[in-house]
C-alpha beads as a LAMMPS data file, in Angstrom:
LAMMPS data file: protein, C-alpha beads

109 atoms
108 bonds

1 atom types
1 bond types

-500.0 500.0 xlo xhi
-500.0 500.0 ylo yhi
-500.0 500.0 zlo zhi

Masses

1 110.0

Atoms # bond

1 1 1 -389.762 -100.550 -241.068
2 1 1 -386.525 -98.150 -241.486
3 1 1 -387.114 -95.326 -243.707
4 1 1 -385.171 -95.569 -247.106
5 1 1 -383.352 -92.388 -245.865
6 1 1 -381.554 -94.323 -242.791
7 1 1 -380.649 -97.141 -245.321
8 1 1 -378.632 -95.252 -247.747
9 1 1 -376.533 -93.328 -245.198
10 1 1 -375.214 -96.554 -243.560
11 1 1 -371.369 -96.471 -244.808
12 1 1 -370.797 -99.629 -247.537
13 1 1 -367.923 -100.950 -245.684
14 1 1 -365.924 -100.971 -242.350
15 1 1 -364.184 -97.856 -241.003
16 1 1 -360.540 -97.908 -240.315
17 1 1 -360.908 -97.450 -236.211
18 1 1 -363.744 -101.084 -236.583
19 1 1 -360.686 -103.104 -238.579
20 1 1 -358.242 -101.997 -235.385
21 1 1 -360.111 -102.795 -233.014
22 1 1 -361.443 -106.247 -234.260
23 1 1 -358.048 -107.416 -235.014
24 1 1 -356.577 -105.846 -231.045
25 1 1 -359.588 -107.805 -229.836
26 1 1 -358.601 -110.771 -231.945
27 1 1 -354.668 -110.717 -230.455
28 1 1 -355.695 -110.251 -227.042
29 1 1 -358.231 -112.833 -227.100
30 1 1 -356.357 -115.626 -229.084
31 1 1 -353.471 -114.370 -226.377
32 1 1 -356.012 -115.237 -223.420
33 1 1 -357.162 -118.643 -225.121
34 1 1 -353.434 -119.555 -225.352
35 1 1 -352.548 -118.832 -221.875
36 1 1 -355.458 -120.482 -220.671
37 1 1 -353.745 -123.604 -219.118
38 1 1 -351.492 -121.997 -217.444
39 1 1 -353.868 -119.506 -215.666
40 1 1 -356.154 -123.260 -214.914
41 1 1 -352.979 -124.713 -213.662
42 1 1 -352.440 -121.662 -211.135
43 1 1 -355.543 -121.709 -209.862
44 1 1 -355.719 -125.342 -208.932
45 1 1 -352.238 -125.598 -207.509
46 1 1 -353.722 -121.711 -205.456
47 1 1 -356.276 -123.932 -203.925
48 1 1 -354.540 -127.065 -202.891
49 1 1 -354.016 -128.754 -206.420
50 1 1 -350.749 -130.301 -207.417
51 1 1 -347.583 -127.558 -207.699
52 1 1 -347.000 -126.360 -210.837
53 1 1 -344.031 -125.039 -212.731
54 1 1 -345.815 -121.913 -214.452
55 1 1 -344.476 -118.658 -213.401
56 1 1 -346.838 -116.989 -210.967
57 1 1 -346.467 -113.994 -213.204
58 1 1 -348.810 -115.081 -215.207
59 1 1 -351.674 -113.979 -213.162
60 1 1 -351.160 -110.072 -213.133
61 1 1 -350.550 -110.375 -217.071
62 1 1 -353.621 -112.447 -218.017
63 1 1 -355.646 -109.892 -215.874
64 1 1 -354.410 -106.622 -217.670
65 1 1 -354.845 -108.680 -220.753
66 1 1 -358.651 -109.158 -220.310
67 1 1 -358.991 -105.315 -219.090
68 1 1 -357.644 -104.153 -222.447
69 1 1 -360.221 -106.739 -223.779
70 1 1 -362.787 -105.077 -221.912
71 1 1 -361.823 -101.484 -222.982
72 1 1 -361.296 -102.728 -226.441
73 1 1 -364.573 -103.904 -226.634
74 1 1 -366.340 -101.072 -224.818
75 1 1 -364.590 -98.749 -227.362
76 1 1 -365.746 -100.174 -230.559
77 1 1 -369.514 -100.462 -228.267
78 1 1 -368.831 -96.892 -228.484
79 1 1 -367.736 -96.561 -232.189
80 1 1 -371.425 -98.838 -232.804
81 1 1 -373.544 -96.726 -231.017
82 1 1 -371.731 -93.619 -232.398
83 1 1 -372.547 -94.894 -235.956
84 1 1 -376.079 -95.674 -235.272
85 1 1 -377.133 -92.452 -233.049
86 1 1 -375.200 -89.851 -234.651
87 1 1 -375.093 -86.607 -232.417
88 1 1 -377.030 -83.760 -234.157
89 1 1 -376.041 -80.596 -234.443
90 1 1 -378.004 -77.666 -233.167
91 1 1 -377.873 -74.056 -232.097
92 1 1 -380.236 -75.116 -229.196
93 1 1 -378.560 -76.024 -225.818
94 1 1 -379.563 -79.573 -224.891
95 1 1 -382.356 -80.292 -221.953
96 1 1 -380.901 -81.913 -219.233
97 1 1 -382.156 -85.463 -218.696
98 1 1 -382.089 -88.687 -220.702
99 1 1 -382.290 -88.376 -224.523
100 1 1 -384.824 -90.406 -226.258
101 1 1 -383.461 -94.220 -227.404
102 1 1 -382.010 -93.912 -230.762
103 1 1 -384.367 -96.633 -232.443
104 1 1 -385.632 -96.561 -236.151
105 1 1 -388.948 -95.121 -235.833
106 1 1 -388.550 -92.778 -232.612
107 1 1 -388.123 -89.641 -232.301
108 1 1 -385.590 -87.436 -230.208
109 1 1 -385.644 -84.468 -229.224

Bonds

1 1 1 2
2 1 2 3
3 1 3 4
4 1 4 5
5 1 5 6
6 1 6 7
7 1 7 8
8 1 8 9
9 1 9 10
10 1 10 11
11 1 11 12
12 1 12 13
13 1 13 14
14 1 14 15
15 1 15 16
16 1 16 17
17 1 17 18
18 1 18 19
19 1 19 20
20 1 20 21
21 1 21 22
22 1 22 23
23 1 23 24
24 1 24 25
25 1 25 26
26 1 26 27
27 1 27 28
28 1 28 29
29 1 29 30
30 1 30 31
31 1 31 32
32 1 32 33
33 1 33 34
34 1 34 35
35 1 35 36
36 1 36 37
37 1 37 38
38 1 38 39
39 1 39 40
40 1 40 41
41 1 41 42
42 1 42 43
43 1 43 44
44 1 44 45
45 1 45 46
46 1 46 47
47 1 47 48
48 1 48 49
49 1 49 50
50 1 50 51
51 1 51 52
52 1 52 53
53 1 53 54
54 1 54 55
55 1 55 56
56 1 56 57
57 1 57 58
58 1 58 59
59 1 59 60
60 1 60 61
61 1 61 62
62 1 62 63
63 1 63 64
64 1 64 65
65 1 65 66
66 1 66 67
67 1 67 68
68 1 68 69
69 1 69 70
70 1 70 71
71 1 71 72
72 1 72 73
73 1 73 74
74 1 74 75
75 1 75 76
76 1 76 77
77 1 77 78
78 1 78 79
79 1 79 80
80 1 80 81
81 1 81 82
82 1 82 83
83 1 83 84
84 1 84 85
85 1 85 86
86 1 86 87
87 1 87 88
88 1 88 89
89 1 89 90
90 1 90 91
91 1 91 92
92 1 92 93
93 1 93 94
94 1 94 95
95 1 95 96
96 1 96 97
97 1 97 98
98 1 98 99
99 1 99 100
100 1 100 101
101 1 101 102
102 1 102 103
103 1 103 104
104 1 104 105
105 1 105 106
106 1 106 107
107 1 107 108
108 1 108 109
C-alpha cells in the first residue's frame, strides 16, 4: 500500500512540459494516420504493385515523422519516470552500480 506521504506530494494536475508533449505527440501521430495511404500505396507499387502517383518524397518525411514520435514519447517516458523517482539530494557521492527500482515500498540507497 503507498504511504499517505507519497500520495499527497503527487502534483493535482498536469505540468506544462506533459500538455506539450501530448499535444506534439497528438500532431505527429494524427499526421502519420493521415499519410498512411500514401506510405501503403508506395510500398505496394516498391514491390511490384500497381504505379502510383504519390510523390516518392513521402517516404523520408513519414520516417523523420515517426522518429520525432519516438523521441517525443521517450521524452515525456522521461518526464514520468522523473516525476515518480525523484533524484535525492545528498552530500554523499553516489555508489557506482544500478540504483534500487523506484517502487512504492522499496528502498534505495
Amino acid at each position: 500500500m503507498i504511504a499517505q506521504s507519497k500520495i499527497a506530494s503527487v502534483p493535482a494536475g498536469y505540468s506544462l512540459r506533459q500538455i506539450v508533449l501530448h499535444w506534439i505527440v497528438f500532431v505527429l501521430v494524427a499526421f502519420q494516420f493521415v499519410m498512411g495511404d500514401n506510405m501503403t500505396d508506395l510500398f505496394r507499387s516498391a514491390h511490384g504493385g500497381r504505379p502510383t502517383d504519390t510523390s516518392a518524397s513521402w517516404a523520408p518525411i513519414h520516417i523523420a515523422v515517426g522518429i520525432l514520435i519516438l523521441i517525443a514519447m521517450l521524452r515525456a517516458w522521461r518526464c514520468v519516470v522523473s516525476m515518480a523517482c525523484p533524484r535525492r539530494r545528498s552530500s554523499t557521492p553516489r555508489s557506482s552500480g544500478w540504483r534500487a527500482p523506484c517502487m512504492p515500498g522499496s528502498t534505495s540507497t
